[in-house]
MARGU-341769 format. One line per field, with one value per residue (C-alpha): residue in three letters; z, y, x; chain. Coordinates in steps of 0.02 Angstrom, whole numbers. Example, Ala and Ser with C-alpha at 12.3 -4.5 7.8 and 13.67 -1.06 7.14 Angstrom:
2
type = c(ALA,SER) $
w = c(390,357) $
v = c(-225,-53) $
u = c(615,684) $
mol = c(A,A) $
***
This chain:
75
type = c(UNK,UNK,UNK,UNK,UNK,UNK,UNK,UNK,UNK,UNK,UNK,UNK,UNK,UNK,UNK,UNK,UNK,UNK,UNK,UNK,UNK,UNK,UNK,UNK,UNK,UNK,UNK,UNK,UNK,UNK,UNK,UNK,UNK,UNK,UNK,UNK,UNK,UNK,UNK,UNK,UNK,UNK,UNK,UNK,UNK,UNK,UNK,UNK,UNK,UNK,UNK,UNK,UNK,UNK,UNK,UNK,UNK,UNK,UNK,UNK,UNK,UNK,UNK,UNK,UNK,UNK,UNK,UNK,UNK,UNK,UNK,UNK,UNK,UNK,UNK) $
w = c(3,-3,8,84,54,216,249,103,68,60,186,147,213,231,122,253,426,388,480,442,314,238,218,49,38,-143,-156,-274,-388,-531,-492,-319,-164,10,72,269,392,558,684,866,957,889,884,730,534,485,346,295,211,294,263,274,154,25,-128,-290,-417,-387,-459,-356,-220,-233,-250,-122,11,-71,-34,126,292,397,331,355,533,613,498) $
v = c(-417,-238,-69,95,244,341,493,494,298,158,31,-156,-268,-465,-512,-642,-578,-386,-389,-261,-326,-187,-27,89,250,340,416,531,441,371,219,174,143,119,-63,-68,-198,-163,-172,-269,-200,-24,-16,86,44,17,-16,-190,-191,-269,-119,22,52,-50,43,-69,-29,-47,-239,-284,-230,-300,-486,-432,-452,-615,-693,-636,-712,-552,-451,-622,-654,-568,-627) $
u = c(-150,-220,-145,-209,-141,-101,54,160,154,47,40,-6,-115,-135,-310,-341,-315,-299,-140,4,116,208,240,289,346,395,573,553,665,549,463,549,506,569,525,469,406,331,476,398,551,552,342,373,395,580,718,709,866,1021,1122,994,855,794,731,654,525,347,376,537,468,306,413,515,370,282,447,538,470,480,331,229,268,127,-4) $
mol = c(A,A,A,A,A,A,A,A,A,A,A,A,A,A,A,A,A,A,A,A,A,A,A,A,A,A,A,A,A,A,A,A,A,A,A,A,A,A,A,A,A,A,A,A,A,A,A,A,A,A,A,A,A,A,A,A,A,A,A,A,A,A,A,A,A,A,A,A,A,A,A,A,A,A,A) $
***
């Protein structure tokens, strides 16, 4: 993976493919960050979370992606 910095987050990349993987945008609060995958339906980034947002540390969120199959769909 790779990230570029672009807006106010940073938006991740697969290594392989360079597809979209994620997307993460700083709070404000500390060391958090909003967690978002590229929505198909929606053509837009969106809240991954089942409830709304998900917000982790830098590290959370970082395990977050490796292991949830949604950001690795369109790789």
């Amino acid at each position: 993976m790779f990230a570029e910095r672009r807006n106010r987050g940073y938006t991740l990349y697969s290594a392989q493919s360079g597809a979209l993987v994620a997307r993460l945008r700083p709070t404000g609060w500390g060391d958090r960050f909003e967690v978002l995958s590229w929505s198909l339906w929606e053509n837009r980034w969106a809240s991954t979370g089942p409830f709304g947002r998900t917000v982790l540390s830098i590290d959370d969120a970082l395990r977050f992606i490796a292991y949830e199959d949604i950001f690795w769909v369109l790789t």
